[in-house]
C-alpha positions as CSV (number, residue, x, y, z in Angstrom):
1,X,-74.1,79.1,29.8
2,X,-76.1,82.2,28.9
3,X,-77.0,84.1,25.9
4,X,-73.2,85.1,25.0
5,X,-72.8,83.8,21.4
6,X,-74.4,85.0,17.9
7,X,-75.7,81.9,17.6
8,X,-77.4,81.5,21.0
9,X,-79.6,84.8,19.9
10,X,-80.2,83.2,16.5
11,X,-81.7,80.3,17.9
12,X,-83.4,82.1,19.9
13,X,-85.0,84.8,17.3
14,X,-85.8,81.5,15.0
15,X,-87.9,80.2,17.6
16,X,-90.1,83.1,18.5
17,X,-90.7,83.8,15.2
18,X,-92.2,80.2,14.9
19,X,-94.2,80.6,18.2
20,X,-95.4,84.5,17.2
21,X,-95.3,84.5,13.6
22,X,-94.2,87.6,11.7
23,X,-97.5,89.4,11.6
24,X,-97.4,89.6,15.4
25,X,-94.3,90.3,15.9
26,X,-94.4,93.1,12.8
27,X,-97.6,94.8,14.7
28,X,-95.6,94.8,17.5
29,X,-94.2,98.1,17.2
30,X,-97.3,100.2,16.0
31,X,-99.3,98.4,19.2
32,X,-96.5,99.0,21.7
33,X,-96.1,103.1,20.2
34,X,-100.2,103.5,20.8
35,X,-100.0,102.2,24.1
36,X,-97.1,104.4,24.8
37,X,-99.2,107.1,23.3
38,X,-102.0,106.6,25.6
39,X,-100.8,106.3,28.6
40,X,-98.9,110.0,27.9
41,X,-102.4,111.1,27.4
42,X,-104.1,109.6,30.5
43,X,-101.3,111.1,32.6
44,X,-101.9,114.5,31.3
45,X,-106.0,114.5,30.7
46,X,-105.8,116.0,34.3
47,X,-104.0,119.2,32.7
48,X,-106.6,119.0,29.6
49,X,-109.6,118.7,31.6
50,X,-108.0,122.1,33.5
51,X,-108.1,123.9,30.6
52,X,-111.3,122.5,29.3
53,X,-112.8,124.4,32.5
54,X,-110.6,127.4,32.1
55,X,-112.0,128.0,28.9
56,X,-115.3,127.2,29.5
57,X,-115.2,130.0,32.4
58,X,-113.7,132.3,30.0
59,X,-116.6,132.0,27.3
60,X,-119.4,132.2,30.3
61,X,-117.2,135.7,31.4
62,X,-117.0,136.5,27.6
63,X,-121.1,136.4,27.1
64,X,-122.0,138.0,30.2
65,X,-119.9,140.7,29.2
66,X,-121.4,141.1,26.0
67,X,-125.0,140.9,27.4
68,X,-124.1,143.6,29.6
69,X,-123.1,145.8,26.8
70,X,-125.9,145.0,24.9
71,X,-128.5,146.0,27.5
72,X,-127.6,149.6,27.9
73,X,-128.5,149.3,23.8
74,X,-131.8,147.9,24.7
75,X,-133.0,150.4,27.3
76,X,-131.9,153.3,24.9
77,X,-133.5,151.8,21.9
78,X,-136.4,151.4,24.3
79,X,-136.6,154.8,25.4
80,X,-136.5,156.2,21.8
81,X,-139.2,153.6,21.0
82,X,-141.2,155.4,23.9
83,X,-140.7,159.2,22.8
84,X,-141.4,158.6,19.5
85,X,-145.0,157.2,20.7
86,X,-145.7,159.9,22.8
87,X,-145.4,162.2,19.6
């Protein structure tokens, strides 16, 4: 004797409804699809943090870069500051 007739599931439905209620059981879906959601995200924070550090590195490279081209600017800009003294 199992769960093979309409009514069997009826019955069944009827009373977790009046053990849950209809708010719980409504929220159900919403607090199931979140905790879906977030284990999807602690699976792939592994793969964010990566990229969090790739880009990172790429910004550092990106600066240094710049401060490199600036400094020839400097010492020329320095050296015209220094002729124009001696004059």
């Amino acid at each position: 004797m199992g769960f093979d007739s309409v009514w069997h599931w009826l019955i069944f439905l009827v009373i977790v409804l009046l053990l849950f209620g209809t708010k719980k059981i409504r929220n159900l879906g919403p607090d199931l699809g979140e905790a879906i959601r977030g284990f999807k995200k602690g699976l792939s924070g592994d793969d964010e943090a990566r990229q969090k550090e790739e880009e990172v590195a790429r910004r550092k490279e990106a600066e240094q870069l710049r401060a490199d081209s600036a400094a020839p600017d400097a010492a020329s800009t320095q050296s015209q500051r220094d002729s124009s003294e001696t004059r």
